[in-house]
N, C-alpha and C positions, 0 to 999 in steps of 0.2 A: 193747569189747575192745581190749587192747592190741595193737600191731604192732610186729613189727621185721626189719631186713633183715637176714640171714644169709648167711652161704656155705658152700656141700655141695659136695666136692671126691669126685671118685669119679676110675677109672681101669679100662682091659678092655686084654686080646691081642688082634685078630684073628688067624684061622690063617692067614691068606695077605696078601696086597695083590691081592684082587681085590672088586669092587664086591658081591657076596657075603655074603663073607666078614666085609667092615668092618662092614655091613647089619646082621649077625645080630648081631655083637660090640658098635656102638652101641643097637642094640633090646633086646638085653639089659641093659643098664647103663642105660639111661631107664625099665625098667622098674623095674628094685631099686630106682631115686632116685624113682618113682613110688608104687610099690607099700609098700616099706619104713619110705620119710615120709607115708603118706599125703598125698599132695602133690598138690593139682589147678594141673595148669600155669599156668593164668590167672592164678596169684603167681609164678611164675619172671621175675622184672626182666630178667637179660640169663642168658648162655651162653657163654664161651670155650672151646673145644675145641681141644686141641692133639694132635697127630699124626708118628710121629718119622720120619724122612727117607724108612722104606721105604715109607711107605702112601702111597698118591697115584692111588691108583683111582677114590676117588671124598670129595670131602668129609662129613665127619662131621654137620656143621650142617643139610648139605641132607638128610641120612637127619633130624634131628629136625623138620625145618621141616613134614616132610609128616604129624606124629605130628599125632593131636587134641589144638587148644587149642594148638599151638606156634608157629602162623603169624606170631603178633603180638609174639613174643618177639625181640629181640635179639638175635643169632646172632655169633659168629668164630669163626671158623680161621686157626690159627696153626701153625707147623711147632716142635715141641719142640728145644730145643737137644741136640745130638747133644754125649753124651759115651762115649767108649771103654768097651764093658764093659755099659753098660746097656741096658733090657728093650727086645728089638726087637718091631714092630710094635704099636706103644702106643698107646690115643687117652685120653688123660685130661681131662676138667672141672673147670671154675671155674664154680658157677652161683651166684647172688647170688637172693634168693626172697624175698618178705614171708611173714611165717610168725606165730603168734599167739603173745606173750609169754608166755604158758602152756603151750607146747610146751619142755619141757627135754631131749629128745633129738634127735640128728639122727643118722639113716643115713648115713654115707657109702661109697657103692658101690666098694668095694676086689673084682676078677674075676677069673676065671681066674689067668694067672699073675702078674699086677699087685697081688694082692692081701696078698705079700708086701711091697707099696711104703711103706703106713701101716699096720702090723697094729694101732698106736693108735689108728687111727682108724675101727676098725669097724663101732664104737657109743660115740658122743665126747658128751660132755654139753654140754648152750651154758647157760651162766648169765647 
């Protein structure tokens, strides 16, 4: 079987900046990128997580790391660049995954109010 490495960009609100809050909003969003690709983490290569200036409760990467199968995954956080006007309290992905060249869909977890961000991208075909 063929491989190839991809990337599934997804993005969630949380309702507050509190350790909580971010919790439920990143276990939600691994879930859809989980459940939706049928995706067993032990192909997830790396993980960028970015987070926009108000969250800082708690990092995003450390809610994935303690998920099953995420320990040995590559992790960042990174803080999103603040521009006037855009979605507060954001935590968006960049994950890069080996996925079988015979998969021609990918999920990408657009959430709560984020998911106005790519509405293109809700169900994006990879050729």
């Amino acid at each position: 079987m063929d491989w190839r490495v991809r990337a599934i960009r997804g993005a969630t609100v949380a309702s507050a900046n509190t350790v909580e809050a971010i919790h439920e909003a990143v276990t939600e969003l691994l879930d859809a990128l989980e459940d939706r690709n049928h995706l067993d983490p032990e192909l997830i290569i790396s993980a960028t997580f970015s987070a926009t200036r108000d969250l800082d409760a708690i990092f995003p990467a450390a809610i994935a790391r303690k998920r099953p199968k995420w320990d040995s995954v590559a992790l960042l956080d990174v803080q999103q660049m603040h521009v006037e006007g855009g979605l507060h309290h954001c935590i968006r992905f960049l994950i890069h995954v080996n996925l079988p060249s015979s998969q021609k869909q990918i999920y990408h977890p657009y959430l709560r109010e984020a998911k106005n961000l790519r509405p293109d991208w809700s169900l994006a075909s990879i050729n």
